[in-house]
BADRENTOR-831502 format. One line per 4 residues: number of its first residue (from 1); their letters; for each residue y, z, x of C-alpha. Coordinates in Angstrom, 2 decimals, decimal comma, m for minus. Each point is the difference from the previous one (the first is absolute). Example, Ala and Ser with C-alpha at 12.3 -4.5 7.8 and 13.67 -1.06 7.14 Angstrom:
BADRENTOR-831502
1) AS) m4,50/7,80/12,30  3,44/m0,66/1,37 $
end
This chain:
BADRENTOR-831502
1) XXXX) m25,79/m61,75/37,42  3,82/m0,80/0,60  1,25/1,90/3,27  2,55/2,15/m2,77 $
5) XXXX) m2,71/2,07/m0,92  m0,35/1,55/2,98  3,65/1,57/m1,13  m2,25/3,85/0,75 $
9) XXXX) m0,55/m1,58/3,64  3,24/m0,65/1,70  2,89/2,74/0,26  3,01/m1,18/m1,67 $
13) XXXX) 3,76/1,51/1,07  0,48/1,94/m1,32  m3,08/1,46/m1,18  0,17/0,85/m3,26 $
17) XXXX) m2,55/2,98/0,17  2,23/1,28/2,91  3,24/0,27/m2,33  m2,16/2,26/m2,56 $
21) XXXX) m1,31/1,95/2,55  3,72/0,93/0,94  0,25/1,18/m3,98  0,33/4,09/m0,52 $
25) XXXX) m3,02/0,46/m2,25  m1,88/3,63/m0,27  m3,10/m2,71/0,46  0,79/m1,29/3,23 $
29) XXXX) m0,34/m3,57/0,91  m1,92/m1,25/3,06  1,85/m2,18/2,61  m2,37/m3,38/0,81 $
33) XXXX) 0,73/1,06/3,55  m0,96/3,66/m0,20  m3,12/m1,59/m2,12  m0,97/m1,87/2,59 $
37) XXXX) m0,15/2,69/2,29  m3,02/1,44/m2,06  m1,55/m3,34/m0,41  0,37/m0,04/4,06 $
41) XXXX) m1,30/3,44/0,30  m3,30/m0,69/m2,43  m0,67/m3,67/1,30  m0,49/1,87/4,00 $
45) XXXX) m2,59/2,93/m2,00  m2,09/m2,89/m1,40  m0,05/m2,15/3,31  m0,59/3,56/1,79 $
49) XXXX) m2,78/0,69/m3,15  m1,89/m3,05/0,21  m0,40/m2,03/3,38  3,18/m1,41/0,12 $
53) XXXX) 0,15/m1,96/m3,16  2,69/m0,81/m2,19  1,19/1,61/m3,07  2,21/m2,98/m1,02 $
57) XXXX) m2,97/m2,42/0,60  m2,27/1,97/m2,51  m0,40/m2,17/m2,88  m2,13/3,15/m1,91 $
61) XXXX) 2,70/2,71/0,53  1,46/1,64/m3,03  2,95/1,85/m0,03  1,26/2,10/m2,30 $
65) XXXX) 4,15/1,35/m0,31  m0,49/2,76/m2,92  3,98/0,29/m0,25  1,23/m3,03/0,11 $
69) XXXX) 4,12/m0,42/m0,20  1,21/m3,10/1,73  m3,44/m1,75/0,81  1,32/0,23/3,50 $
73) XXXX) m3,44/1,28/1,67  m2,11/m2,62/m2,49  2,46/m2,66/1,18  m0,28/0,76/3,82 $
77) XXXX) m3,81/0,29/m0,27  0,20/m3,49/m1,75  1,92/m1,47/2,90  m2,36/1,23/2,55 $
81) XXXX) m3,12/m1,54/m1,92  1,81/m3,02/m0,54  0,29/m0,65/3,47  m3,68/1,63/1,21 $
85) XXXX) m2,03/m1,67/m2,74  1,27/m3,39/0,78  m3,06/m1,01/1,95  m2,40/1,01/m2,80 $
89) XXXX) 2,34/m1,54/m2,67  1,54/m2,96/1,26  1,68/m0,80/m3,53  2,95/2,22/m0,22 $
93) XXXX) m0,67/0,08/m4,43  m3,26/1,27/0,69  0,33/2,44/2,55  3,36/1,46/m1,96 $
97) XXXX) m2,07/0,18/m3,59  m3,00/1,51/2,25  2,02/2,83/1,85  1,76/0,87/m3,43 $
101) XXXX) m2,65/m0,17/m2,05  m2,58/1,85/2,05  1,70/2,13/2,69  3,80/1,49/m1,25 $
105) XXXX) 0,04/2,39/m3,00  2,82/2,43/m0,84  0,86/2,53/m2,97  3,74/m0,05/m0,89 $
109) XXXX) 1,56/3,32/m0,46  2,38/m1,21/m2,47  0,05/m3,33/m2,08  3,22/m0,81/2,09 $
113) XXXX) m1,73/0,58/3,24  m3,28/m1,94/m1,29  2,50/m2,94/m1,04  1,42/0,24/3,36 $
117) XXXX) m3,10/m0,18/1,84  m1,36/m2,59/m1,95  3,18/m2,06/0,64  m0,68/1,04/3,64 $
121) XXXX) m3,28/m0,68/0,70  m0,49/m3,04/m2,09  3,96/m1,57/m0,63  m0,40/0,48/m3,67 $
125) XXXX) m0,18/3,16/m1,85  m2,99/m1,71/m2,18  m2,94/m0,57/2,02  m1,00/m3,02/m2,22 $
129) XXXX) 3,31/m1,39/m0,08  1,51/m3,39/1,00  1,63/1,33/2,95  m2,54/2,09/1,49 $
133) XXXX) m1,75/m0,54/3,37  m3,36/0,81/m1,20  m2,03/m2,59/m2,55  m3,14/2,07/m0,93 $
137) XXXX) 1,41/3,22/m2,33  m0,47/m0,18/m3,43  2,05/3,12/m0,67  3,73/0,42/0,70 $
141) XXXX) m0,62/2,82/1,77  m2,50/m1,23/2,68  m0,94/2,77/2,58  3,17/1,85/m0,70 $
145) XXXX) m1,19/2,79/m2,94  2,84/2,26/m1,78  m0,04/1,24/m3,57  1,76/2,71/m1,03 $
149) XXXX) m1,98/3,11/0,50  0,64/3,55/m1,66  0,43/3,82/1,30  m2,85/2,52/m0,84 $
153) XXXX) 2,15/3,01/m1,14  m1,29/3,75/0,39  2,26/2,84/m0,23  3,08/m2,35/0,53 $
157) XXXX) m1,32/m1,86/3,42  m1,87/m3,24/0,39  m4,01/1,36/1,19  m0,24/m2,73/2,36 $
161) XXXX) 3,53/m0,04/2,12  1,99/3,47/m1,52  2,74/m2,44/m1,24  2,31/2,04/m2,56 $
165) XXXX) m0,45/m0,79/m3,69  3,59/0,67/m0,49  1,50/m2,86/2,43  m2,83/m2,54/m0,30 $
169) XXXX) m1,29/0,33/m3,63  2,71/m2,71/m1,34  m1,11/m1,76/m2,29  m1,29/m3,92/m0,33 $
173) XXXX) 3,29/m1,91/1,52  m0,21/2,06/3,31  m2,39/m0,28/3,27  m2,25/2,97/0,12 $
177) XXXX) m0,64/0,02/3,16  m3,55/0,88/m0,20  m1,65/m2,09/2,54  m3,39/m1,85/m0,68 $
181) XXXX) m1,64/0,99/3,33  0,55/3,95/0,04  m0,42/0,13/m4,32  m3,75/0,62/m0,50 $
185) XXXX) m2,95/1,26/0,46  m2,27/m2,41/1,82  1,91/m2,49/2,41  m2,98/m2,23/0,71 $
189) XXXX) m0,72/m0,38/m3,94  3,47/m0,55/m0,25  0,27/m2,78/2,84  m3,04/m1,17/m1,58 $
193) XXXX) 1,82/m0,34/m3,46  2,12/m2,45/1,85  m1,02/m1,86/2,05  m3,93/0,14/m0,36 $
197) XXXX) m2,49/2,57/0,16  m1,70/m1,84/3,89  4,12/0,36/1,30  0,14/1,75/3,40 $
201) XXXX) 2,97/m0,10/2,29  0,01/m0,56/3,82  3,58/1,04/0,21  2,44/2,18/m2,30 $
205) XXXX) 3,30/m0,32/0,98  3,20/1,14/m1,34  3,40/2,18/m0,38  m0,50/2,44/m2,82 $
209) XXXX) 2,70/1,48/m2,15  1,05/3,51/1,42  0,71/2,50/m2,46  0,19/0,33/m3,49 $
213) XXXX) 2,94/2,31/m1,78  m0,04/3,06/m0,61  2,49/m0,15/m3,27  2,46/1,75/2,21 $
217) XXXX) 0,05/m2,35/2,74  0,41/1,00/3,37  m2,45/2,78/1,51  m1,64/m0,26/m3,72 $
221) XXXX) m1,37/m3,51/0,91  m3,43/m0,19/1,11  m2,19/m1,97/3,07  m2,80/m2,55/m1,53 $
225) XXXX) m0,52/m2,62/2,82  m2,43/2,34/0,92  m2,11/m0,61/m2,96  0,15/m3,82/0,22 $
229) XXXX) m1,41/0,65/3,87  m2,90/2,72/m1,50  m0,80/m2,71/m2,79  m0,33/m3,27/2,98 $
233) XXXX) m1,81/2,37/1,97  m2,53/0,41/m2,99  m0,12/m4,00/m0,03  m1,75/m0,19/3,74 $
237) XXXX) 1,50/m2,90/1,16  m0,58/m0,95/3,31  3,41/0,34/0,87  2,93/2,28/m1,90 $
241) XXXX) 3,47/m1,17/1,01  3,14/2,48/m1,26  3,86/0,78/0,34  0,53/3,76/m0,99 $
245) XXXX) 2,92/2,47/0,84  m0,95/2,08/2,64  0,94/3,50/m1,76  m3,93/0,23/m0,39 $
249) XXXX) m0,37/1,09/3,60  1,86/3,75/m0,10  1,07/0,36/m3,99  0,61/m1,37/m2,97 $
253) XXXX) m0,43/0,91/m4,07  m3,66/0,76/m0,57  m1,05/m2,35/3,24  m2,52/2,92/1,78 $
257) XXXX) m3,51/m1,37/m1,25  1,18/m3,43/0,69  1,50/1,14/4,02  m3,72/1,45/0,78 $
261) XXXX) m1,99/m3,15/m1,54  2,46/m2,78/1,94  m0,33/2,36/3,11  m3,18/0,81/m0,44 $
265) XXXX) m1,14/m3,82/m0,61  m1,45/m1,42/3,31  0,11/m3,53/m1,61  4,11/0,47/0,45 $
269) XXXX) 0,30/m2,18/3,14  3,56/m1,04/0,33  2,84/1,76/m0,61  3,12/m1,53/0,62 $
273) XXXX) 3,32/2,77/m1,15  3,62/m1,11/m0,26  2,26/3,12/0,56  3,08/m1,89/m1,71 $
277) XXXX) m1,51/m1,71/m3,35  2,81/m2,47/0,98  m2,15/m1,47/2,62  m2,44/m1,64/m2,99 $
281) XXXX) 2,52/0,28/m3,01  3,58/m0,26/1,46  1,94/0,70/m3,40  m2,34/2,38/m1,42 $
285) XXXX) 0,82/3,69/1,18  m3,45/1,80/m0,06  m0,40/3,54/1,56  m2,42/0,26/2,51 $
289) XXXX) m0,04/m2,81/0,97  m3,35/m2,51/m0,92  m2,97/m1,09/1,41  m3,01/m2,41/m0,47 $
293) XXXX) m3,73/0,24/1,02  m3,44/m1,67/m0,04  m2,84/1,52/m1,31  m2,97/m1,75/1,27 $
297) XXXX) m3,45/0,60/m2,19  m2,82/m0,91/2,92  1,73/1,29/3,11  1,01/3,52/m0,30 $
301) XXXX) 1,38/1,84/3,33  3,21/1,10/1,59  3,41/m1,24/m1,37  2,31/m2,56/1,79 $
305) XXXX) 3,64/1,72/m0,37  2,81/m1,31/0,30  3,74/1,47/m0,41  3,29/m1,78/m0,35 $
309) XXXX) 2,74/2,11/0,24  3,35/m0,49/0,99  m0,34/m3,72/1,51  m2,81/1,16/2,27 $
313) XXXX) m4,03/m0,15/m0,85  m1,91/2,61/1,24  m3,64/m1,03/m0,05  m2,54/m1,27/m0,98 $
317) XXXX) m2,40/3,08/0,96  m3,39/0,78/m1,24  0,44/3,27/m2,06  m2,24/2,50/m2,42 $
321) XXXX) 2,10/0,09/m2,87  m1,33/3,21/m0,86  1,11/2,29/2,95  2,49/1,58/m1,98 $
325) XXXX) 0,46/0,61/m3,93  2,67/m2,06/0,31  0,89/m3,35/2,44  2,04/0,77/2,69 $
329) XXXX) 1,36/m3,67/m0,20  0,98/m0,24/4,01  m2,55/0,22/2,49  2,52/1,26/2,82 $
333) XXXX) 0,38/2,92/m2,44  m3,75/0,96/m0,53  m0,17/0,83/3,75  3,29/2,90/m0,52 $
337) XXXX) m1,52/1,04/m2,77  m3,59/0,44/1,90  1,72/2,30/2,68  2,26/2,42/m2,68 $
341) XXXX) m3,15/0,26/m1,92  m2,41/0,75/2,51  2,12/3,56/m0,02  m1,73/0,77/m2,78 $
345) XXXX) 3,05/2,03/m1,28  0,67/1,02/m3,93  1,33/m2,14/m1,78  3,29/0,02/m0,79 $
349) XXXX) m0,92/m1,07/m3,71  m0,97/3,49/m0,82  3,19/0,98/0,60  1,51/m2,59/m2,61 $
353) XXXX) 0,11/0,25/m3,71  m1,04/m2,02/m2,49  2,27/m1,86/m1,90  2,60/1,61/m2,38 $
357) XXXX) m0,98/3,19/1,51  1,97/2,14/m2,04  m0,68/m1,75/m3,09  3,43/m1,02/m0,25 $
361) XXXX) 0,75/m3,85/m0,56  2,28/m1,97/1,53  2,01/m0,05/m3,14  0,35/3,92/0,13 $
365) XXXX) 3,48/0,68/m1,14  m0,20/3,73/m1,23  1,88/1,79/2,57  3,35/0,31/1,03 $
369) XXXX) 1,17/m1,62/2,37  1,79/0,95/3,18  m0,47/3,51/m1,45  m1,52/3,11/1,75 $
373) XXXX) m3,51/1,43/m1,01  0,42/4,01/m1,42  m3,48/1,78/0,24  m1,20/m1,95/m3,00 $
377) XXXX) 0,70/m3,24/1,36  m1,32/m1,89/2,87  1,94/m2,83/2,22  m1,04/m3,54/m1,17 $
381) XXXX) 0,29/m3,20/2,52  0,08/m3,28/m2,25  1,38/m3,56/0,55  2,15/m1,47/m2,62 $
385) XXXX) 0,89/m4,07/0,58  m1,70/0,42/3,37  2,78/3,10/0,73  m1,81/3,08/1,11 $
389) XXXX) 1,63/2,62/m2,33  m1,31/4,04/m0,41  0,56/2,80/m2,59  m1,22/2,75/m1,70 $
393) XXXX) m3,02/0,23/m2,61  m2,41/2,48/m1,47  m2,58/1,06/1,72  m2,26/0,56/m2,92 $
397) XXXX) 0,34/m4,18/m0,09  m2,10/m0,31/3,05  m3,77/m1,38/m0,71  m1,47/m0,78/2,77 $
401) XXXX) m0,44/1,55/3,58  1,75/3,47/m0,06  m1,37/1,28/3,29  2,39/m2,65/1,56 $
405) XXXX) 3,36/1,56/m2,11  0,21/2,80/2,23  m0,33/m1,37/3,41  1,18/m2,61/2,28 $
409) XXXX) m0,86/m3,87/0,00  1,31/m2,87/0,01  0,54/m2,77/m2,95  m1,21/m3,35/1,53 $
413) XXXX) 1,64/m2,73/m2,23  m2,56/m2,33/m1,88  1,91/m3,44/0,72  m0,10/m0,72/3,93 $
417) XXXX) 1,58/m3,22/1,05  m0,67/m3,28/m2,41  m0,63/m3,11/1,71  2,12/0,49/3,25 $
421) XXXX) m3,59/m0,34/2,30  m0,51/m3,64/m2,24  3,79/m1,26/0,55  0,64/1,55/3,53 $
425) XXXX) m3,25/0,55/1,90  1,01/4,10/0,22  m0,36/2,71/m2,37  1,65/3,65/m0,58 $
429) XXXX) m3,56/0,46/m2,30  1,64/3,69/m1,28  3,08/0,96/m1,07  1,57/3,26/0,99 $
433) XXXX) m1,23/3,42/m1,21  1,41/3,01/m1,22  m1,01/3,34/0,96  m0,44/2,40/m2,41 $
437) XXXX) 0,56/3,01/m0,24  m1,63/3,24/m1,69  0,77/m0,46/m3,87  0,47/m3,51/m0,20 $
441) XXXX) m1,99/m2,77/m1,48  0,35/m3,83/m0,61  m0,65/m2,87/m2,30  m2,23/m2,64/m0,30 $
445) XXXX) 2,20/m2,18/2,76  m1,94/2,20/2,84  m2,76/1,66/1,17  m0,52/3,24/1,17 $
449) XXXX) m1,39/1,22/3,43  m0,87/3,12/0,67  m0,10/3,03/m0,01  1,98/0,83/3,23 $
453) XXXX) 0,33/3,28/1,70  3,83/m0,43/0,88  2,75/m2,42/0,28  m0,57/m0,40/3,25 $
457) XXXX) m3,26/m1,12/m0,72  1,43/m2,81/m2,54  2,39/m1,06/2,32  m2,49/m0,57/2,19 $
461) XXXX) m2,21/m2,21/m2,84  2,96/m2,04/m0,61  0,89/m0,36/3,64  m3,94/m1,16/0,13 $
465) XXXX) 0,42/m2,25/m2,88  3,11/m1,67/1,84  m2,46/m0,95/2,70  m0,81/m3,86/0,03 $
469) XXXX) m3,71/0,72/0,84  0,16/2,27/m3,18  1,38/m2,64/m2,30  m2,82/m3,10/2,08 $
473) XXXX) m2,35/1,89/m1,24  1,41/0,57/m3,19  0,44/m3,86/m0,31  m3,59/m0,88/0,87 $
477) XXXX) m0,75/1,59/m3,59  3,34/m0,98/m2,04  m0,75/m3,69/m1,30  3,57/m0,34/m2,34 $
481) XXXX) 3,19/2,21/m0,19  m1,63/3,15/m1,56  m1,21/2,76/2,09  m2,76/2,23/m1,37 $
485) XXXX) m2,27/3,25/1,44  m3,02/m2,43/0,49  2,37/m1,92/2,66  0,80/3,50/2,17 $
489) XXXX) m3,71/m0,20/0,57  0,05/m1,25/4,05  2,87/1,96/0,75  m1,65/3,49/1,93 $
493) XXXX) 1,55/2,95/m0,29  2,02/1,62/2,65  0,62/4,04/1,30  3,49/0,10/m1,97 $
497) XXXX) 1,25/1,89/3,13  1,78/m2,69/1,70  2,75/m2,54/m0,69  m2,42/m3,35/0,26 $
501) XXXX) 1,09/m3,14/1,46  m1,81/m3,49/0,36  m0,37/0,65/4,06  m1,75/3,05/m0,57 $
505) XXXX) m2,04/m1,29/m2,67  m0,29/m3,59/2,28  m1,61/2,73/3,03  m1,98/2,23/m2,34 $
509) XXXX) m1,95/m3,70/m0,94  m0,03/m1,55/2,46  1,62/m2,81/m1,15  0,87/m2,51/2,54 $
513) XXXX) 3,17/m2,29/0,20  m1,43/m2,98/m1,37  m0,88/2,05/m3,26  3,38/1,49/0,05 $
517) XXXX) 1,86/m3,16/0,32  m1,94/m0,86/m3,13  0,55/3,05/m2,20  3,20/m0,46/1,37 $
521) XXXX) 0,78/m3,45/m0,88  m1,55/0,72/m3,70  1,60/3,53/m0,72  3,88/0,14/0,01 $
525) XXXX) 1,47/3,20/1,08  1,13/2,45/m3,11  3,42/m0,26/m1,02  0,80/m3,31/1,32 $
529) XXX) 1,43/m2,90/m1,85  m1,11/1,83/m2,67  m0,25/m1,95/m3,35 $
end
């Protein structure tokens, strides 16, 4: 075999799967380096696994990328065998045909990204062709499978991934977006279908697509990488290899079944979170940051976690995912939380409304504004182009929650800081309340808390709220900008008799200066260098 076949082996500068891994795509691209890190992170399991031995050495692993885009995880995996196999295969034709033939296998999530691959993994975007590395296929598509696959509509959503009908039902000349792997009913007949009925993976690796819209975009679009890690999982490989936002472990669109099977999942047993998605993608903003992990079929246990945030890694440390309902991502902060909790003190949650909880949406815009309320009127608090504005509107409007009209509480706004924690390391996590007073309500822009007995009571709330302990624990819950009820759920409820401080909260927990120099070093004080 001429030495320019081994084009998949060598880097080249610069790399070309490097410059489409710096594209803005809603599919992200994987950087070969941040790839490599996983392939780093599974070759140690298997060694760890069995005796010692060699993944890349293993001339009967298969493995599988179910959402291939650039090939970049086929091609790495290729270079590695190359260079372990060479014992076993002396002639570099023979071990190349063998490793592609037998061992790599992807499924392209578009015909683009299967050309791309293809062209990747094999320097020709025809298996068969004159050009390619590989002299055994008789198809052009060798190991690489894509054809175009359709939505199953119901009620105007796709039954398999919820994808709208309206924005995704377009016609022949369009990708669908309906991904092989997550679009049926039976994934081993389907991997069967193929690539052969006997086909069983060692290793699934991959980078899934994220989301899928909505039809309004925005907060309409949905999570599905956690359906292409449910379907690998129902494979059983050996070894199950994938990049996923880390919005999973605290929130996220219709994520709650999937957060108690991944935490739930002994077989989870490396973890490794990037507060600033930066750190893996660095020109793709995602919020929340990202995160990969190793599920590991024979070997279940504790999980190795590790945590990069803000240049520093905390970790690894053996964990139980499934201490909490949701994955309190920094170990330092498990141990504060352990002492505010051990209280065992109401919940401030109960205190918080749901959301919209006067039934009035953000888009409210029958009242008048600046105006005051007669008897038939109550006093509105809204925010128009992020301005909070207030006027007067019918009390007969009101929907939701009367027994908090009357009374005072105060209007927590739903959109806390964005990604100031990802970008600076610190976070304000809530922005300032409003207390309200008897006979006013809000819209859908904030939540209610309440009822309290007196203003001085829901001054002392907000001076609470102010409180950077308040907002840590706040945080611990809060995985993206939004800030819901669910995420007041740590935060214990005070005597409202008192104007509450962080030292007085610091002695009443007994939380020593190394823990406050780290709440203090995450949390920024309220009001300043406010955004």
């Amino acid at each position: 075999m001429n030495e320019q076949a081994g084009f998949t082996l060598r880097g080249r500068n610069p790399d070309v799967l490097t410059c489409i891994a710096n594209l803005s795509n809603d599919e992200v691209f994987t950087p070969p380096e941040f790839a490599n890190r996983m392939l780093d992170t599974l070759a140690e399991a298997w060694a760890a696994r069995y005796g010692g031995a060699d993944i890349w050495r293993d001339s009967s692993a298969r493995f599988l990328d179910p959402c291939t885009k650039s090939g970049v995880f086929l091609r790495e995996i290729t270079g590695r065998l190359i260079r372990g196999l060479e014992a076993e295969f002396p002639d570099l034709q023979s071990r190349v045909d063998h490793i592609l033939t037998r061992q790599i296998f992807g499924i392209g999530i578009s015909e683009l990204t299967s050309l791309l691959a293809r062209r990747s993994l094999y320097c020709s975007k025809r298996a068969n062709g004159e050009h390619s590395v590989a002299k055994s296929f008789d198809s052009d598509e060798g190991n690489i499978w894509f054809e175009r696959t359709e939505h199953s509509w119901d009620k105007g959503r796709c039954v398999f991934c919820g994808a709208s009908r309206e924005a995704l039902d377009r016609g022949e000349g369009l990708e669908t977006h309906a991904y092989a792997f997550i679009h049926n009913y039976d994934i081993k007949a389907r991997i069967g279908e193929l690539f052969g009925a006997d086909m069983q993976f060692d290793v699934i690796i991959g980078n899934p697509p994220y989301q899928s819209t909505g039809g309004g975009g925005g907060t309409n679009d949905s999570p599905i990488y956690q359906l292409f890690v449910q379907q690998a999982v129902r494979l059983e490989p050996k070894f199950l290899c994938m990049v996923i936002p880390s919005r999973w472990m605290a929130g996220g669109r219709g994520l709650a079944e999937f957060r108690a099977e991944f935490l739930g999942d002994q077989r989870i047993r490396t973890l490794v979170d990037y507060e600033n998605a930066k750190d893996a993608f660095p020109t793709v903003g995602i919020g929340g940051g990202i995160c990969y992990f190793l599920w590991n079929r024979d070997n279940p246990g504790l999980c190795e976690s590790t945590y990069h945030r803000n240049g520093a890694t905390i970790g690894p440390y053996p964990r139980a995912l499934d201490e909490f309902d949701v994955f309190v991502r920094d170990k330092r902060a498990v141990d504060i939380l352990h002492k505010v909790l051990a209280a065992g003190e109401r919940p401030f949650e109960e205190l918080v409304s749901g959301d919209t909880p006067f039934g009035l949406a953000t888009n409210f815009t029958d009242y008048a504004r600046d105006e005051v309320p007669n008897d038939a009127q109550v006093l509105l608090y809204a925010n128009v182009a992020t301005k909070r504005v207030r006027g007067a509107m019918a009390r007969e409007a009101i929907s939701k929650n009367a027994h908090l009209i009357d009374v005072w509480k105060l209007f927590l706004p739903v959109a806390g800081s964005g990604r100031e924690r990802e970008r600076s390391g610190v976070d304000v996590v809530l922005g300032p309340s409003i207390i309200g007073e008897p006979g006013s309500v809000c819209t859908q822009t904030y939540l209610a808390a309440g009822p309290l007995s007196s203003k001085e009571e829901a001054e002392s709330v907000e001076a609470y709220l102010q409180t950077r302990l308040a907002r840590f624990l706040v945080s611990l819950r809060k995985p993206a900008q939004h800030v819901f009820r669910g995420m007041y759920r740590w935060v214990p409820v005070q005597p409202w008799n008192q104007t509450w401080t962080d030292a007085a909260l610091y002695k009443k927990y007994d939380i020593n200066e190394t823990e406050i120099a780290f709440i203090e070093q995450m949390i920024r004080p309220m009001g300043a260098d406010r955004e």
